[in-house]
TORKOL-4160 file (C-alpha; in steps of 0.2 Angstrom, whole numbers, padded with zeros to 4 digits, m for minus):
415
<pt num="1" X="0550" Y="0418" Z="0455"/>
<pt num="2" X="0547" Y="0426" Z="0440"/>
<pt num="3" X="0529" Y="0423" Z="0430"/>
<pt num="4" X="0521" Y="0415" Z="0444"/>
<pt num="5" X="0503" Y="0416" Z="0441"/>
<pt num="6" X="0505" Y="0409" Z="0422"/>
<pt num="7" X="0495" Y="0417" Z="0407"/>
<pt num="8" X="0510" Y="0425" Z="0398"/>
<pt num="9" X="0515" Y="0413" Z="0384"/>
<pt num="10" X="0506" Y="0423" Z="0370"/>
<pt num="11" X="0513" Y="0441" Z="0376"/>
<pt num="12" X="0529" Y="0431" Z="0377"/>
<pt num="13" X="0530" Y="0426" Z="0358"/>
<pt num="14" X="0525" Y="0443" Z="0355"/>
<pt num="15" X="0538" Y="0452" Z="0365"/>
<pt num="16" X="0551" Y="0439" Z="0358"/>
<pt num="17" X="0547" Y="0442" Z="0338"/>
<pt num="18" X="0547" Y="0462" Z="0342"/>
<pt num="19" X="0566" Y="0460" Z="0348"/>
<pt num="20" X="0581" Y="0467" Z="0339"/>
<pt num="21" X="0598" Y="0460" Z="0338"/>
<pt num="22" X="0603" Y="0467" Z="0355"/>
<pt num="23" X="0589" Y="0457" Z="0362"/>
<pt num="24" X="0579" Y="0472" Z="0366"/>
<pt num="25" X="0559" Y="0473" Z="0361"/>
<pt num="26" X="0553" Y="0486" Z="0349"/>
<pt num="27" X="0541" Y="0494" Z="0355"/>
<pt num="28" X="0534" Y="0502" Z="0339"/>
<pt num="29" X="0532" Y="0488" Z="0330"/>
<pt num="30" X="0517" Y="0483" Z="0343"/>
<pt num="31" X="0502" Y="0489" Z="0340"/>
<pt num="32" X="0493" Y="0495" Z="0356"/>
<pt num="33" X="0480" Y="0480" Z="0354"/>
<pt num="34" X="0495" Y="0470" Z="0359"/>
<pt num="35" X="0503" Y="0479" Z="0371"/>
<pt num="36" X="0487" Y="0480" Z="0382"/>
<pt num="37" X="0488" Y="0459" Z="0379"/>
<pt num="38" X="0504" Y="0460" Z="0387"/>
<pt num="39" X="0499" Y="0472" Z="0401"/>
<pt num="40" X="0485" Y="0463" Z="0404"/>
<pt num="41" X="0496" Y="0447" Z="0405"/>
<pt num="42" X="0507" Y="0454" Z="0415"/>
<pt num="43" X="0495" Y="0460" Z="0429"/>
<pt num="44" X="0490" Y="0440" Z="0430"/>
<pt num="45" X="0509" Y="0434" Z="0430"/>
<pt num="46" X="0516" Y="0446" Z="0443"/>
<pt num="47" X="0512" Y="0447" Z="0461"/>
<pt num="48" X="0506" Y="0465" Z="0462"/>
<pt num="49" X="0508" Y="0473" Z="0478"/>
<pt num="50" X="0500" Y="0488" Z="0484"/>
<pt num="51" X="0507" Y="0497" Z="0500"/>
<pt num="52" X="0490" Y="0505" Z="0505"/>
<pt num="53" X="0473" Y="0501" Z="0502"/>
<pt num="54" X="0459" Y="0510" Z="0515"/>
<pt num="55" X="0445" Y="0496" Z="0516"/>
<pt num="56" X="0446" Y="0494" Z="0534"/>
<pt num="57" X="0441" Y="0509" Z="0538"/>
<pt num="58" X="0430" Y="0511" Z="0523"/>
<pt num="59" X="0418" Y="0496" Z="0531"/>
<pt num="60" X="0421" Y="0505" Z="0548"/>
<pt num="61" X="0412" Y="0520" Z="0541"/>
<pt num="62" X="0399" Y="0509" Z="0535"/>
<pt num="63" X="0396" Y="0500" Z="0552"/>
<pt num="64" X="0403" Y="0482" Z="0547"/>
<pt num="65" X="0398" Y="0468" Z="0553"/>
<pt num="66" X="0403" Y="0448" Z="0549"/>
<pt num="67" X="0384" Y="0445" Z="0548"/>
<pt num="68" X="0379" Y="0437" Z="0532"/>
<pt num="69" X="0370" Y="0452" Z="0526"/>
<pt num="70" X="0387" Y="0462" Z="0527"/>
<pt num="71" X="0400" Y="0448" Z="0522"/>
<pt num="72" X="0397" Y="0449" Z="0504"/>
<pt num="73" X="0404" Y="0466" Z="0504"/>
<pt num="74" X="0423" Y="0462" Z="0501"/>
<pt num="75" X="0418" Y="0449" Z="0488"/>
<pt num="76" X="0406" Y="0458" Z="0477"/>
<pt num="77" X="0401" Y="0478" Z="0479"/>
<pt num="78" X="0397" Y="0492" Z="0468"/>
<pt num="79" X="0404" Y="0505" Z="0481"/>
<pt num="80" X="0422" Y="0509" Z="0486"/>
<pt num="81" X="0438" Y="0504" Z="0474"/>
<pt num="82" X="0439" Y="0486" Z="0482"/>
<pt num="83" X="0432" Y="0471" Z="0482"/>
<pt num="84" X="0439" Y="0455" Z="0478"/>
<pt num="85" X="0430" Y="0452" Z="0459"/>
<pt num="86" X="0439" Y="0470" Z="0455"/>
<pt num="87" X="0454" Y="0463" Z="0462"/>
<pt num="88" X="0455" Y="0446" Z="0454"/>
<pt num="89" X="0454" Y="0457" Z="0437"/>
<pt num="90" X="0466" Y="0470" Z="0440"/>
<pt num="91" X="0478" Y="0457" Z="0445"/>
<pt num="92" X="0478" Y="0463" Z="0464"/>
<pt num="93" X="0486" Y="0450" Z="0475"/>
<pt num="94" X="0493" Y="0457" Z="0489"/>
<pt num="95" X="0484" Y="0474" Z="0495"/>
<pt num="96" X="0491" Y="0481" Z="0513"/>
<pt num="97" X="0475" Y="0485" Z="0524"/>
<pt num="98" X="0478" Y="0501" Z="0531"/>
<pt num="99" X="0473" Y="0502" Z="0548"/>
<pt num="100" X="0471" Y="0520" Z="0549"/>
<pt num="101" X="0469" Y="0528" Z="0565"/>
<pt num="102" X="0463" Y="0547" Z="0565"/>
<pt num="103" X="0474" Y="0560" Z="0572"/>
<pt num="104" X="0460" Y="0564" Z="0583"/>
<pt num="105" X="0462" Y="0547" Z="0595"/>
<pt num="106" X="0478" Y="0554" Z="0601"/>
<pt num="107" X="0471" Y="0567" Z="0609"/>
<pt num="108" X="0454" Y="0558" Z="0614"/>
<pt num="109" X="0462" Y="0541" Z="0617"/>
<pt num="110" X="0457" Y="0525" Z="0609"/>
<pt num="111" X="0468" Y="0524" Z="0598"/>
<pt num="112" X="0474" Y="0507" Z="0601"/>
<pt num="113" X="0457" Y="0499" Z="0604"/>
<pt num="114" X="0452" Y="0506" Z="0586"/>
<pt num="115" X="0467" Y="0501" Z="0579"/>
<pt num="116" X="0464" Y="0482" Z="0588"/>
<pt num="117" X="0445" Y="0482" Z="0581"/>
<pt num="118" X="0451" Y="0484" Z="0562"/>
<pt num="119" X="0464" Y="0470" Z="0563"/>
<pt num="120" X="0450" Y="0459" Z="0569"/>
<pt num="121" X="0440" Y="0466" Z="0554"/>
<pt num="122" X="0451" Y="0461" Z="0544"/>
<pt num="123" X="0454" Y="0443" Z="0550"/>
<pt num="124" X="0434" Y="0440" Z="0552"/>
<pt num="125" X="0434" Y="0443" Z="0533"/>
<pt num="126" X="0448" Y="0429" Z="0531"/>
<pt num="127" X="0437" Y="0419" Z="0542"/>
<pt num="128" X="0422" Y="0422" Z="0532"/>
<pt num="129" X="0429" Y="0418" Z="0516"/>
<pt num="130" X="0444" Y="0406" Z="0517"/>
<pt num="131" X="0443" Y="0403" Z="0499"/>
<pt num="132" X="0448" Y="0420" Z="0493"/>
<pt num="133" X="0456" Y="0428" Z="0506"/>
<pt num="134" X="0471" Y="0425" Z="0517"/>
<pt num="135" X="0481" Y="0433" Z="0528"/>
<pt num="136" X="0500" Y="0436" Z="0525"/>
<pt num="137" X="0516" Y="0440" Z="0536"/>
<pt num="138" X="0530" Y="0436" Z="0525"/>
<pt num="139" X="0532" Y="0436" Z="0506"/>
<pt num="140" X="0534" Y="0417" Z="0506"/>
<pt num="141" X="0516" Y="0419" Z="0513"/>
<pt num="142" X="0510" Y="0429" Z="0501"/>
<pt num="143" X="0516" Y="0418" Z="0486"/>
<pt num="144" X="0509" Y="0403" Z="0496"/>
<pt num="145" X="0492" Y="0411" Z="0496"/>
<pt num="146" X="0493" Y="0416" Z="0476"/>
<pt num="147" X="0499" Y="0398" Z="0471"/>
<pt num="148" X="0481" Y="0395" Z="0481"/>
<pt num="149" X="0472" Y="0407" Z="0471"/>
<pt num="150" X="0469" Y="0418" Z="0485"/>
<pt num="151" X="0470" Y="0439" Z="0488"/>
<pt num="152" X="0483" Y="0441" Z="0503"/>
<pt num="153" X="0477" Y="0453" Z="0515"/>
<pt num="154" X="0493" Y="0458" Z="0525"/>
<pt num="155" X="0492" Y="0475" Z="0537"/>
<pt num="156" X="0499" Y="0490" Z="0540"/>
<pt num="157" X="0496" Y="0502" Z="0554"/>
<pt num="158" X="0493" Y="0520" Z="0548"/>
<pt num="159" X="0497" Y="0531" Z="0561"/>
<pt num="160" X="0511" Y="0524" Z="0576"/>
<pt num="161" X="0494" Y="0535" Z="0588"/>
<pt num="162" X="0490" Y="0515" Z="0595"/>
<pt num="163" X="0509" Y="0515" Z="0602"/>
<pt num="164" X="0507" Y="0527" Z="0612"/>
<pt num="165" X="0520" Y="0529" Z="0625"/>
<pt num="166" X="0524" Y="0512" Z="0629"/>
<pt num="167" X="0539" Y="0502" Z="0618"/>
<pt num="168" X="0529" Y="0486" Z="0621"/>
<pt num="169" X="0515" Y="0489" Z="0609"/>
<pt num="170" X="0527" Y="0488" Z="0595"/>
<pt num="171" X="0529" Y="0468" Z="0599"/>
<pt num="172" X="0512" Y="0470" Z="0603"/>
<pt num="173" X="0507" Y="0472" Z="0584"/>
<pt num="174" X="0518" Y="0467" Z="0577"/>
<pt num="175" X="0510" Y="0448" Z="0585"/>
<pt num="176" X="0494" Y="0455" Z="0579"/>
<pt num="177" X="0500" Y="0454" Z="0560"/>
<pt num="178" X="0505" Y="0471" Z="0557"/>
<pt num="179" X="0519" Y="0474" Z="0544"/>
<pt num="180" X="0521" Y="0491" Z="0543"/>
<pt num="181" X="0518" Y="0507" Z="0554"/>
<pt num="182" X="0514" Y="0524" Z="0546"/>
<pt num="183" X="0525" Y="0537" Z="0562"/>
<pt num="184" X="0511" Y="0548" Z="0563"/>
<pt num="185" X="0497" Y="0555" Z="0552"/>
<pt num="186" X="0489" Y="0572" Z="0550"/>
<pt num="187" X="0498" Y="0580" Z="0567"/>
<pt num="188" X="0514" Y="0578" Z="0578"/>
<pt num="189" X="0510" Y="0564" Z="0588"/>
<pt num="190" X="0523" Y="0554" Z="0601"/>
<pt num="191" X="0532" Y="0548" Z="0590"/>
<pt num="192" X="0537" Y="0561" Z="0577"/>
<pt num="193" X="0529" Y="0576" Z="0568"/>
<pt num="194" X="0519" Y="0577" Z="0553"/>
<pt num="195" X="0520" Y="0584" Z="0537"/>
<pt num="196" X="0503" Y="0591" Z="0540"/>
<pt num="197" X="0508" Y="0598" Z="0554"/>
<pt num="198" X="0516" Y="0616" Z="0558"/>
<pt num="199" X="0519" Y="0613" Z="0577"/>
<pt num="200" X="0535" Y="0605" Z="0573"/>
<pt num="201" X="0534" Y="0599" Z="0592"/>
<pt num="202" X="0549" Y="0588" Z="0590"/>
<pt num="203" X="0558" Y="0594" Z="0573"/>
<pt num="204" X="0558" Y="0576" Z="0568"/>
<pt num="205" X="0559" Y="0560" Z="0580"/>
<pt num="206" X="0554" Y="0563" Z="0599"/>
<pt num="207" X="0567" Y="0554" Z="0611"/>
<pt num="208" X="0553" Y="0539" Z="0612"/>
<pt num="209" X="0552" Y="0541" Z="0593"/>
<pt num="210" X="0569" Y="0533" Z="0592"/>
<pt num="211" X="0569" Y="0519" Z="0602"/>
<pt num="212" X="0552" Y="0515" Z="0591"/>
<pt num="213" X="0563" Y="0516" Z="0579"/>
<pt num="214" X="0576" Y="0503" Z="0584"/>
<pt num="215" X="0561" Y="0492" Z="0591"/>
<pt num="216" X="0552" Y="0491" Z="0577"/>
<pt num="217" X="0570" Y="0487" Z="0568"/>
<pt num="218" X="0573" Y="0473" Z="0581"/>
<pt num="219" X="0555" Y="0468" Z="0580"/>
<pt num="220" X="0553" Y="0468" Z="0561"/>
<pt num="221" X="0541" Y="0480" Z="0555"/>
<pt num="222" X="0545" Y="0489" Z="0540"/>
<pt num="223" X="0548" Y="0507" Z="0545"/>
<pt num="224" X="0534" Y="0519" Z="0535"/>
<pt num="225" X="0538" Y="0537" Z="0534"/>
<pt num="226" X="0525" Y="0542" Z="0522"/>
<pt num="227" X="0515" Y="0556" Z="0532"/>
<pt num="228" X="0531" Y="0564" Z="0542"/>
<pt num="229" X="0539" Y="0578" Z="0540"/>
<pt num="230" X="0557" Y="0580" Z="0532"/>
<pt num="231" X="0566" Y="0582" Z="0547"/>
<pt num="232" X="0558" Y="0567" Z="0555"/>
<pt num="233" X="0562" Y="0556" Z="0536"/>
<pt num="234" X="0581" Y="0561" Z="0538"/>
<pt num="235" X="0584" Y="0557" Z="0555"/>
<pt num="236" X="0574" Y="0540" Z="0551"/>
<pt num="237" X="0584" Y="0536" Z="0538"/>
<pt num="238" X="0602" Y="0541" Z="0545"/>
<pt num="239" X="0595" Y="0531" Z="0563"/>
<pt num="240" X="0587" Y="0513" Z="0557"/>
<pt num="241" X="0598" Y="0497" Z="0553"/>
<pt num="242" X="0584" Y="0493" Z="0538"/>
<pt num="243" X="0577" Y="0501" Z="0522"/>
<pt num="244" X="0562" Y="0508" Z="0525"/>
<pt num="245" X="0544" Y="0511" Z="0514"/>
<pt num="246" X="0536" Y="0527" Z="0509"/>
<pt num="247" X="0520" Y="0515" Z="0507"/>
<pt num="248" X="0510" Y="0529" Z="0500"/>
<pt num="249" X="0517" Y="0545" Z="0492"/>
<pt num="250" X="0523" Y="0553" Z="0478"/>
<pt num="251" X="0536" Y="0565" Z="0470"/>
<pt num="252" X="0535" Y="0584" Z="0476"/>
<pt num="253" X="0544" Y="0589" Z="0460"/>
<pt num="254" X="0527" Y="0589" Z="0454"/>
<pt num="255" X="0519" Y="0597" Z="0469"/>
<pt num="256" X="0530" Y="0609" Z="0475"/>
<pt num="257" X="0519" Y="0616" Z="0488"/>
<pt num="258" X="0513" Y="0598" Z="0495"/>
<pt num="259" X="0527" Y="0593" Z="0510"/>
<pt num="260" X="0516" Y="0577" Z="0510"/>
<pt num="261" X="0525" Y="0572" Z="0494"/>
<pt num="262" X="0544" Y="0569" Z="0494"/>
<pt num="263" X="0557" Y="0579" Z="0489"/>
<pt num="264" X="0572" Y="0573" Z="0478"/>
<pt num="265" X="0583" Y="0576" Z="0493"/>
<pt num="266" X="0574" Y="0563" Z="0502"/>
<pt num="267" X="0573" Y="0550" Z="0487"/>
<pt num="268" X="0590" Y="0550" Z="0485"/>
<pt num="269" X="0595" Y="0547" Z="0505"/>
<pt num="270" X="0581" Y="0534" Z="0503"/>
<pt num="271" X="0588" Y="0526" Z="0487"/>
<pt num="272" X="0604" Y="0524" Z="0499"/>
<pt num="273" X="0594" Y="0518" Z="0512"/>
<pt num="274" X="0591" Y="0504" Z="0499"/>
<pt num="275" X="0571" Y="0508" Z="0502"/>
<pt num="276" X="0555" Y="0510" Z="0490"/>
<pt num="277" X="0544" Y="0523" Z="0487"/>
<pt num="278" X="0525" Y="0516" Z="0483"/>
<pt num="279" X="0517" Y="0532" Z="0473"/>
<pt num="280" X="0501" Y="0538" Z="0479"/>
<pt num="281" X="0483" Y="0538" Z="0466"/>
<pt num="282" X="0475" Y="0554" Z="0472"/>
<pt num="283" X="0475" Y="0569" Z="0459"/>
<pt num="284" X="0481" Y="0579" Z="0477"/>
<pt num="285" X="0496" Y="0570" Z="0475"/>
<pt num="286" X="0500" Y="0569" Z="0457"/>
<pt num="287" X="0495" Y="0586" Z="0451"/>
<pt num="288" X="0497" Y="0604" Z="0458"/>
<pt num="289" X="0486" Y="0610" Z="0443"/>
<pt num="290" X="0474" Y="0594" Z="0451"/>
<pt num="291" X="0478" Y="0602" Z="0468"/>
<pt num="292" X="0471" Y="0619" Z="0462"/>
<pt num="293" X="0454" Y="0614" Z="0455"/>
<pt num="294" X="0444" Y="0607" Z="0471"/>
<pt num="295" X="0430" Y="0620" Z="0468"/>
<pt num="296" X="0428" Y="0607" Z="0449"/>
<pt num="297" X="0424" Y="0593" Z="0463"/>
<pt num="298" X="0409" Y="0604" Z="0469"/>
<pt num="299" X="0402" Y="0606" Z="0452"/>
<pt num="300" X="0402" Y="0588" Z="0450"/>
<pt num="301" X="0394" Y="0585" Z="0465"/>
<pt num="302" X="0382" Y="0596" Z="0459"/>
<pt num="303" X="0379" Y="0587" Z="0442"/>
<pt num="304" X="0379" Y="0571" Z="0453"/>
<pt num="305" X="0365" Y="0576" Z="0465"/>
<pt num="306" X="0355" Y="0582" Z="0451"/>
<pt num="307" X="0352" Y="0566" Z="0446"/>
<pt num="308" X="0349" Y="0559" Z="0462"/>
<pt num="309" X="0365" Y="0552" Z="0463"/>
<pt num="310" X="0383" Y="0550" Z="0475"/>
<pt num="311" X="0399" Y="0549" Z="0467"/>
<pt num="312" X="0398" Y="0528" Z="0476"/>
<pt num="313" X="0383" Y="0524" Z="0465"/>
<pt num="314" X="0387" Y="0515" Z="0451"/>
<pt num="315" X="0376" Y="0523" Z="0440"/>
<pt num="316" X="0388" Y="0537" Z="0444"/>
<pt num="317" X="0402" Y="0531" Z="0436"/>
<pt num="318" X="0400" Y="0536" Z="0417"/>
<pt num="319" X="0397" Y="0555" Z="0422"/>
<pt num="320" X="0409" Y="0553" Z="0432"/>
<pt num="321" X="0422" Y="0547" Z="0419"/>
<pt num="322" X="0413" Y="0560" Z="0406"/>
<pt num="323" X="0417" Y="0573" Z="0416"/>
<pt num="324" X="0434" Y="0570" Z="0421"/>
<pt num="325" X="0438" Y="0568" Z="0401"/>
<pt num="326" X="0431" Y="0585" Z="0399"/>
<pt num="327" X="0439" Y="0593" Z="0415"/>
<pt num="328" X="0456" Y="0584" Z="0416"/>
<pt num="329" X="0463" Y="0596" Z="0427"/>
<pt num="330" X="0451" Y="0589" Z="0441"/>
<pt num="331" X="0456" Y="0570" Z="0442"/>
<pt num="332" X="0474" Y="0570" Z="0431"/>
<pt num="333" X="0476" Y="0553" Z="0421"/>
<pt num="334" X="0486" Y="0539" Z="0423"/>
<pt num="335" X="0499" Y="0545" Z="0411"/>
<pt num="336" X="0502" Y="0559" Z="0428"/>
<pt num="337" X="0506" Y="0541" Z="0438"/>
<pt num="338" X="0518" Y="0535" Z="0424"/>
<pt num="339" X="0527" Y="0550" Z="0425"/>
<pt num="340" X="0528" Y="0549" Z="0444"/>
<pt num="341" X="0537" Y="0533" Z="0442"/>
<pt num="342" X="0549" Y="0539" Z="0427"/>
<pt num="343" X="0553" Y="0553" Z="0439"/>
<pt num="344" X="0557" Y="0542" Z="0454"/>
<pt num="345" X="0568" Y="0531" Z="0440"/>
<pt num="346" X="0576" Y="0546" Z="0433"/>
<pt num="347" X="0581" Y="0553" Z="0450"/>
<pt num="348" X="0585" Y="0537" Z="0460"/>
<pt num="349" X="0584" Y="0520" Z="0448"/>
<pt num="350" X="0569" Y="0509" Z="0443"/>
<pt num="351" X="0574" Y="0499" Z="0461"/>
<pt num="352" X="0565" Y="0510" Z="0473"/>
<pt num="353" X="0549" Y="0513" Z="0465"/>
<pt num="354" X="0531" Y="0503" Z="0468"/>
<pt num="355" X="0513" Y="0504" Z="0471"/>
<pt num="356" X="0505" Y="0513" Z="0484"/>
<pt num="357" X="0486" Y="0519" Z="0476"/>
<pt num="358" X="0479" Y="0524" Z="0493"/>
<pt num="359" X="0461" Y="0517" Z="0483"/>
<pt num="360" X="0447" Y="0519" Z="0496"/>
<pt num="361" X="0458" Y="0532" Z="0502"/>
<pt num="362" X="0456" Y="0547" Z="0492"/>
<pt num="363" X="0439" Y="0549" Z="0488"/>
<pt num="364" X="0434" Y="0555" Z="0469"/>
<pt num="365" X="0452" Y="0561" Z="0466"/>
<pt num="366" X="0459" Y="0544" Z="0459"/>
<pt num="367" X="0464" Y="0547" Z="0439"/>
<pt num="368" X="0455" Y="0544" Z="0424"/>
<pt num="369" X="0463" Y="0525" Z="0421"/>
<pt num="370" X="0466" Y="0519" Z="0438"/>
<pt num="371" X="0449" Y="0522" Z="0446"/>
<pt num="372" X="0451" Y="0505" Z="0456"/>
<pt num="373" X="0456" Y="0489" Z="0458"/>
<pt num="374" X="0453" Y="0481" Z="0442"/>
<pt num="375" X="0463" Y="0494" Z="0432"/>
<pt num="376" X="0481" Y="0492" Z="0434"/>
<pt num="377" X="0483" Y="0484" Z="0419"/>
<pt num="378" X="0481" Y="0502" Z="0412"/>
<pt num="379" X="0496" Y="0509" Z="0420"/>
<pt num="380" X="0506" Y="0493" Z="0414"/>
<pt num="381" X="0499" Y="0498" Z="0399"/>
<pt num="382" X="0506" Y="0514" Z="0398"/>
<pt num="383" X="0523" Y="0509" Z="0407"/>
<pt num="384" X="0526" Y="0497" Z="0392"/>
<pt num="385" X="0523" Y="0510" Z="0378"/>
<pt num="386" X="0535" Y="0522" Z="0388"/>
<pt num="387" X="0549" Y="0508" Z="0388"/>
<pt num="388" X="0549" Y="0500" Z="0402"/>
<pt num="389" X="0553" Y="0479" Z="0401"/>
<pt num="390" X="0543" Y="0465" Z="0411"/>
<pt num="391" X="0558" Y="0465" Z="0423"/>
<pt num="392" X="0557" Y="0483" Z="0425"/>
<pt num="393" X="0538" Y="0481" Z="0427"/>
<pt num="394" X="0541" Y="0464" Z="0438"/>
<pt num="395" X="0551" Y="0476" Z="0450"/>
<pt num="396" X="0537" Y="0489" Z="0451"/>
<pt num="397" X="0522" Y="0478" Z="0454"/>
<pt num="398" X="0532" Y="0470" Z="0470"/>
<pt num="399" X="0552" Y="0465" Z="0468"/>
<pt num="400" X="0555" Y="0480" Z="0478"/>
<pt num="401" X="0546" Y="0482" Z="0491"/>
<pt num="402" X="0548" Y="0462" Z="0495"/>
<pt num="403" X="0566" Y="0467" Z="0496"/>
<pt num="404" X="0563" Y="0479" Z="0508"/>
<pt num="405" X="0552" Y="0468" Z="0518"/>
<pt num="406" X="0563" Y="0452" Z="0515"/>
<pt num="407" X="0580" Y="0462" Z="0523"/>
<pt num="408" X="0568" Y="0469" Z="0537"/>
<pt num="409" X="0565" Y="0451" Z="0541"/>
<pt num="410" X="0583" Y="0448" Z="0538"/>
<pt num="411" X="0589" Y="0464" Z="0549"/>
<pt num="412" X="0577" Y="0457" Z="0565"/>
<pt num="413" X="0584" Y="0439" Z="0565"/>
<pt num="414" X="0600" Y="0446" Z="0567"/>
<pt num="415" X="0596" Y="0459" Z="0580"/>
């Protein structure tokens, strides 16, 4: 299914005439004129596929409502990293909706009926404009809905919290379009414990952790174990029957303090696991020099409110791309997401990497280069001039995690 969305004749014929007699494209002989022709041609020919993207809870802030003053905001909005004209540019085709549940509903309760309200956010928009957006269950529907020219929005649950103690809600959402669930988020919750979290109430998987494990094998949801702690990742991967997703997290050999991220050890148990990791955007997660200098956020809020200005405004945007050239230590680049990716490649093999921004997600932190949708060209871009082929790239943008996701399927018919 290679080149499926055309526009890639021209960077083609330039990648052919730059080949040497192995067959292999010299870089150095393109200018980067050409090379970000061929990134950008390669953003519109591949079907890229981001594991988390936080709109739903974004328009939840925001008090969304499918009225018609309000249903323009997914299509067209100068707030946020999302919409779907940003989208269409970048080459954005399939973007996982997080439905993120706060760590706080487990304790309050409600996590389910929040959890219930996003998905119907999420197919209201679909409703309201049929045209561009679509839902998705299955790869084959997602290429479907790009052959038609529309965005995929399929779901993933961000925080197992709407589970809560009984087996059945796994079926439950998994009939109400989820794909993936997140175990937990920022605490120990029924399921597992949290790389946030010190309690370490279950050192890993509760006993009705497991069997959500099994269910969610049996049932076909990918298995997400960004956000857990390390014991709770192992005993995931030695327990489930399928390869599972870190849908939005990036390498700790970076940030050696940050258990969020993950560590070699676990890449390499979840390179056997034949799984992906989808690296995370946020300068928190790429960075530790990043990770130091949150009192730099401050002083741009300063320089931001002196204007008259939030950091959402989109008279905001040149000082704020000003001043993250000038304090680059605050935001990182996305050269710091490349080398994520080499990392991942270097340690485990180009076959368990992907996209997982976490854009509307992160606030401010996202890097100079990929500040939201419409850029990932730029870290094509950049992926290119470090080596890396189309098929490598291809892989990156969404061979791998549709693997994943294709044997998950696979794994649940045969359960």
């Amino acid at each position: 299914m290679q080149f499926i969305k055309g526009f890639i004749i021209v960077s083609l014929g330039l990648l052919a005439a730059c080949q040497n007699r192995e067959g292999k494209v010299d870089y150095s002989k393109l200018s980067d004129n050409q090379l970000r022709r061929i990134a950008d041609s390669l953003a519109q020919a591949y079907i890229i596929t981001d594991g988390h993207v936080d709109l739903p809870y974004r328009l939840k802030i925001k008090n969304f409502r499918l009225e018609k003053e309000f249903i323009g905001i997914p299509v067209k909005t100068n707030e946020g990293d999302f919409d779907y004209e940003r989208a269409k540019k970048g080459g954005l085709d399939a973007p996982f909706m997080s439905i993120y549940i706060p760590s706080r509903y487990q304790k309050t309760g409600g996590a389910k009926e929040l959890a219930d309200s996003l998905i119907t956010m999420i197919e209201g928009i679909v409703q309201s404009h049929p045209d561009k957006f679509a839902l998705a269950g299955t790869p084959q529907a997602i290429e479907k809905n790009t052959s038609e020219g529309k965005i995929s929005l399929p779901m993933g649950m961000e925080n197992g919290a709407p589970i809560g103690d009984d087996i059945k809600n796994v079926k439950y959402f998994f009939d109400r379009g989820i794909r993936y669930v997140t175990l937990t988020h920022a605490t120990d919750n029924l399921i597992c414990d949290s790389s946030y979290d010190t309690t370490r109430t279950w050192n890993g998987l509760s006993p009705f952790g497991k069997e959500v494990v099994a269910e969610m094998n049996r049932v076909g949801i990918m298995i997400d174990i960004s956000h857990v702690s390390d014991s709770t990742a192992f005993q995931v991967l030695r327990l489930t029957k399928a390869p599972v997703i870190a849908s939005h997290s990036s390498c700790r050999y970076f940030t050696p303090d940050f258990k969020r991220n993950m560590s070699d050890d676990i890449l390499k148990e979840l390179a056997k696991n034949e799984g992906v990791i989808q690296i995370n955007f946020g300068a928190d997660f790429l960075d530790s020099v990043a990770r130091r200098n949150n009192p730099l956020r401050d002083s741009l809020e300063s320089v931001l409110k002196e204007e008259g200005l939030t950091s959402k405004d989109s008279a905001a945007q040149p000082i704020i791309e000003q001043f993250g050239k000038q304090h680059k230590e605050l935001f990182s680049d996305v050269e710091k997401v490349a080398d994520h990716i080499d990392h991942v490649v270097d340690v485990v093999g180009i076959n368990h990497v992907g996209l997982g921004s976490d854009f509307d997600g992160v606030g401010d932190s996202l890097p100079l280069g990929l500040k939201d949708v419409s850029q990932y060209p730029n870290l094509l871009f950049v992926l290119l001039k470090r080596g890396y082929t189309p098929e490598d790239i291809e892989k990156i943008c969404y061979k791998n995690v549709w693997r994943v996701w294709s044997k998950v399927i696979d794994v649940s018919e045969k359960m």
